[in-house]
C-alpha positions in Angstrom: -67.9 -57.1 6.4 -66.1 -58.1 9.4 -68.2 -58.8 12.2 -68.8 -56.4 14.8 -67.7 -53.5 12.2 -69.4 -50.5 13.1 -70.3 -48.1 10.2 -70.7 -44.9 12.5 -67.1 -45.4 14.1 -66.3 -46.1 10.1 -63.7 -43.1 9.3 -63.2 -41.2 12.7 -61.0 -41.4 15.9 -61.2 -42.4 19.0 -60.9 -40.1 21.7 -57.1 -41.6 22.3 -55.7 -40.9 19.0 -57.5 -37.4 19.3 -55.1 -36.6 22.3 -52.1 -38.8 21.3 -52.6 -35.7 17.9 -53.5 -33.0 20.0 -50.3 -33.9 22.4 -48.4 -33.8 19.3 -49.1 -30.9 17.7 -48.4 -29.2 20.9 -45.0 -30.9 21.2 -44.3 -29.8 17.4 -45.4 -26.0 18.0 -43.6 -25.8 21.5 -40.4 -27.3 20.0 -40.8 -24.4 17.0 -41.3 -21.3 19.5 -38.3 -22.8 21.8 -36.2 -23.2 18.8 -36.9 -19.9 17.3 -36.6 -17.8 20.6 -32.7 -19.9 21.4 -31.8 -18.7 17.8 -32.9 -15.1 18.4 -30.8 -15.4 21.8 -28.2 -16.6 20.1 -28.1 -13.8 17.3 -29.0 -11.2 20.0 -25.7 -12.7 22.0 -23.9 -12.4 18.5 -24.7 -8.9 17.7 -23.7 -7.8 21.1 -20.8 -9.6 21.3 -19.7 -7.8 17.9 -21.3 -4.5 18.5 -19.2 -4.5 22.0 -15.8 -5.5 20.3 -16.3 -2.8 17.5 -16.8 -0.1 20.7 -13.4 -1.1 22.3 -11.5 -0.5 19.2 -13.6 2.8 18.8 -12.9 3.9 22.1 -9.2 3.0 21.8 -8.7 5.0 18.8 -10.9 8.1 20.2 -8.3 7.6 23.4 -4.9 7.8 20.5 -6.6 10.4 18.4 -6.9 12.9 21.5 -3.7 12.3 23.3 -1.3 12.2 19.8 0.2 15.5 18.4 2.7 16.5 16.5 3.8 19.2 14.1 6.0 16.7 11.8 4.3 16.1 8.3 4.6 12.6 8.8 2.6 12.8 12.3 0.7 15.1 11.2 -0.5 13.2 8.1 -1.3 10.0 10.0 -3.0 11.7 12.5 -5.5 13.2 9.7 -6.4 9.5 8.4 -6.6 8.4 11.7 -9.4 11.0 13.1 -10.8 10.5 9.4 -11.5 6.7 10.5 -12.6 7.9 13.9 -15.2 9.8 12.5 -15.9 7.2 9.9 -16.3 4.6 12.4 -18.7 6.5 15.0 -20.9 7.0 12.1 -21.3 3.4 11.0 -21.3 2.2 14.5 -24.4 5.0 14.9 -25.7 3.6 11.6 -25.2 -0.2 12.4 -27.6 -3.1 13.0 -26.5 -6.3 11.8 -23.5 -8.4 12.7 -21.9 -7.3 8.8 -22.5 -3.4 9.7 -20.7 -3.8 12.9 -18.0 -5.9 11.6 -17.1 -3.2 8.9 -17.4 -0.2 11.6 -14.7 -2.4 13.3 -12.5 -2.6 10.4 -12.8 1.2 10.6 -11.6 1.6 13.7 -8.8 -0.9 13.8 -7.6 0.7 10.1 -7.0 4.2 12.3 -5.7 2.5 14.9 -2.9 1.4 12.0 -2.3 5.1 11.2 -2.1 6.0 14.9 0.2 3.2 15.6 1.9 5.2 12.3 1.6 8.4 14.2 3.7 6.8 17.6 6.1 5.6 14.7 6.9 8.7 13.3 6.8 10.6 17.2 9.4 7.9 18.1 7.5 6.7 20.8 6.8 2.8 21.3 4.2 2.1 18.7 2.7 -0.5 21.3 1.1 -3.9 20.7 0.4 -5.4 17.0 -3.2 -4.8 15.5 -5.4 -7.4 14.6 -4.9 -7.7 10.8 -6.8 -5.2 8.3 -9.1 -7.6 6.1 -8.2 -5.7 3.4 -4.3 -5.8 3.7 -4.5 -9.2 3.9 -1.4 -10.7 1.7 -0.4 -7.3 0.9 3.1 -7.3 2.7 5.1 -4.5 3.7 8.2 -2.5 2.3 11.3 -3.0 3.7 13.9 -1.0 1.5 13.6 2.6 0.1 12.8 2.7 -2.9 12.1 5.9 -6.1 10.9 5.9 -9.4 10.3 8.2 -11.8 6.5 7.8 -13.7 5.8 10.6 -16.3 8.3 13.0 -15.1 7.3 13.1 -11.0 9.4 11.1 -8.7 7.9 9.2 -6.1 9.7 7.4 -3.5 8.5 4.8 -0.6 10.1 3.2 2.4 9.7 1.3 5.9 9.8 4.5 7.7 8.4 7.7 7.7 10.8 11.0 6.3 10.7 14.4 5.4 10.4 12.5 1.4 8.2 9.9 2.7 5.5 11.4 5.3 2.2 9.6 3.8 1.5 6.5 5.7 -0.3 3.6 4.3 -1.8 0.5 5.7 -1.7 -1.4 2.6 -4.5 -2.5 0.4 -5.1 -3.5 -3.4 -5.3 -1.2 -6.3 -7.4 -3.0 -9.3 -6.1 -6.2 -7.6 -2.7 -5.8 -7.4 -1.1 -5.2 -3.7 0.3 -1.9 -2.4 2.6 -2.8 0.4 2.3 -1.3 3.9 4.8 1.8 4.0 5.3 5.2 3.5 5.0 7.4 0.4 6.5 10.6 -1.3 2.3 11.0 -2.0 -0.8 9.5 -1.8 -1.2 8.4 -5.4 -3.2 5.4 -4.3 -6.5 7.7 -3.1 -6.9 9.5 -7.0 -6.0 5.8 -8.2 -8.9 4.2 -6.4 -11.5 6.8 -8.2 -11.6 6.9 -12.4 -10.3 8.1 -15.6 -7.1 9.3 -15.4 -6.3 8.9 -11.5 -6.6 4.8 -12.7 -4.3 5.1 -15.1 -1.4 7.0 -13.0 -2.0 5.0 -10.0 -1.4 1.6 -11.7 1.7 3.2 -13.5 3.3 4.6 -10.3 2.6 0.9 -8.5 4.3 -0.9 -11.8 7.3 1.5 -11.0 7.4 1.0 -7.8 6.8 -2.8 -7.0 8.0 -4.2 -10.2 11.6 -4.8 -9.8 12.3 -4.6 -13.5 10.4 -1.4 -14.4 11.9 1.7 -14.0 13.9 0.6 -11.3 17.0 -1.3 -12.4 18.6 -1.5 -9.2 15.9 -4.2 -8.0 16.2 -6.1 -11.3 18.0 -9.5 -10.1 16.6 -9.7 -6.8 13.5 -11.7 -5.6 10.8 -12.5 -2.7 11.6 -9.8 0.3 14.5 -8.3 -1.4 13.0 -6.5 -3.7 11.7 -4.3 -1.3 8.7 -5.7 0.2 7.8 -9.1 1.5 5.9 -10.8 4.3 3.0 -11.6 1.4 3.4 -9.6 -1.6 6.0 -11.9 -3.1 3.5 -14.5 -2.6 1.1 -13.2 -5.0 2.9 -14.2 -8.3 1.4 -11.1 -11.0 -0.6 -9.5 -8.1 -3.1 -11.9 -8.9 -4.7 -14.2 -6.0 -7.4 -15.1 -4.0 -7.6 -11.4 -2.0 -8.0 -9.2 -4.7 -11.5 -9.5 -4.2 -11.6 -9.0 -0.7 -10.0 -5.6 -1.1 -12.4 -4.5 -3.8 -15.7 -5.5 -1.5 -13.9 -4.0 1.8 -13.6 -0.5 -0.5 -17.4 -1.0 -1.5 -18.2 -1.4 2.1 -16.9 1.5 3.4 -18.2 3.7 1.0 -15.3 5.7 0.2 -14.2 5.8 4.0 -11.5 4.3 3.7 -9.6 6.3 1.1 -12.3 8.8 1.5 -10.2 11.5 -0.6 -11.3 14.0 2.0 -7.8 15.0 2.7 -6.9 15.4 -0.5 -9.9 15.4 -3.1 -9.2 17.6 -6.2 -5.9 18.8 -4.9 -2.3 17.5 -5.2 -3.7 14.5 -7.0 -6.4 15.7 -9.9 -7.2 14.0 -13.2 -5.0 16.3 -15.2 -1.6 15.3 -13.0 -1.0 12.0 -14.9 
């Protein structure tokens, strides 16, 4: 045994190391607390931040919604969805809490904004500055000819701009995947398409007539990309396959039917037994 080993300082600490631990620990539970309270500042800054951008487009669409009115079908039609998405929006933005919820009551409001912009269209007033992009029209393009089909004896027709034929606006979206340009339609087959049965059926028929150049519509047979009548990303999406289809399927789960809530026209010019 080493001289001058002492056997009752055998297995403890001097008073030193006791602080140089005690210091420690306080420098290890000081850095947790700061840590935690800059990343609930941070998510408190977040959720604001988000909660405040999701009121302006609120507001801005309550502000449209008011002030817009016409007796036109077309106006008249995309005046409907748009105070549909007002109301949508105000609930979820009643209803939200999280960063996610807020970002979705957003995507409410800015998808009536697009049918209010729709609304200016049809009015012929300016339709004012671009939207950001709807998430779930992403790579959906637009039309940009006329175009009619016939699908099980009913004609439908779509176009670039709104008509006594054509006076149901839509911002674009997916259907089962496949993307349904911006534009305007004889009907809106793509709200019974996006519930079951039957409705499925039809609405993927009518959207093989209508944006497959060589069904049903020979007159688009030979052409390609934007000439076939839509473009600026549905060409780009080979056999409506791609990376977005997804997104459009969670963004319709999200809003729980607000989107194509078939409020407008649930069980009426579009029920089970039509196709």
């Amino acid at each position: 045994m080493p001289k001058g080993y002492d056997l009752r300082r055998a297995g403890t600490f001097s008073g030193m190391e006791l602080l140089l631990v005690a210091v420690l620990v306080v420098l290890l539970v000081g850095g947790f607390v700061w840590w935690r309270r800059e990343r609930a500042a941070r998510e408190a800054r977040s959720l604001a931040d988000v909660r405040a951008d999701a009121q302006r487009w609120y507001e801005r669409l309550g502000g449209q919604v008011m002030n817009l009115h016409g007796d036109a079908p077309a106006v008249r039609q995309a005046l409907v969805d748009a105070a549909e998405r007002y109301n949508a929006a105000g609930s979820q933005l009643e209803q939200a809490g999280t960063v996610h919820q807020y970002r979705l009551a957003r995507e409410t409001a800015l998808e009536g904004l697009a049918y209010a912009r729709a609304a200016r269209v049809a009015l012929g007033l300016d339709p004012g500055p671009e939207l950001p992009p709807l998430a779930a029209a992403q790579g959906t393009g637009e039309l940009t000819r006329e175009r009619q089909v016939q699908v099980q004896g009913q004609t439908f027709k779509a176009g670039p701009q709104p008509g006594r034929d054509t006076p149901y606006y839509y911002p674009g979206g997916r259907l089962q995947g496949r993307p349904v340009p911006a534009g305007w339609y004889s009907t809106p087959w793509w709200k019974t398409a996006l519930g079951a049965g039957a409705g499925v059926i039809g609405g993927m028929l009518i959207a093989d007539a209508l944006f497959s150049p060589a069904f049903a519509d020979p007159g688009y047979g030979d052409e390609a990309g934007s000439q076939e009548g839509f473009g600026d990303g549905a060409a780009d999406q080979g056999d409506f396959g791609g990376d977005q289809a997804a997104d459009f399927g969670g963004a319709a789960g999200d809003f729980g039917g607000g989107d194509f809530g078939g409020g407008d026209f649930g069980g009426g010019d579009f029920g089970g037994g039509d196709f």
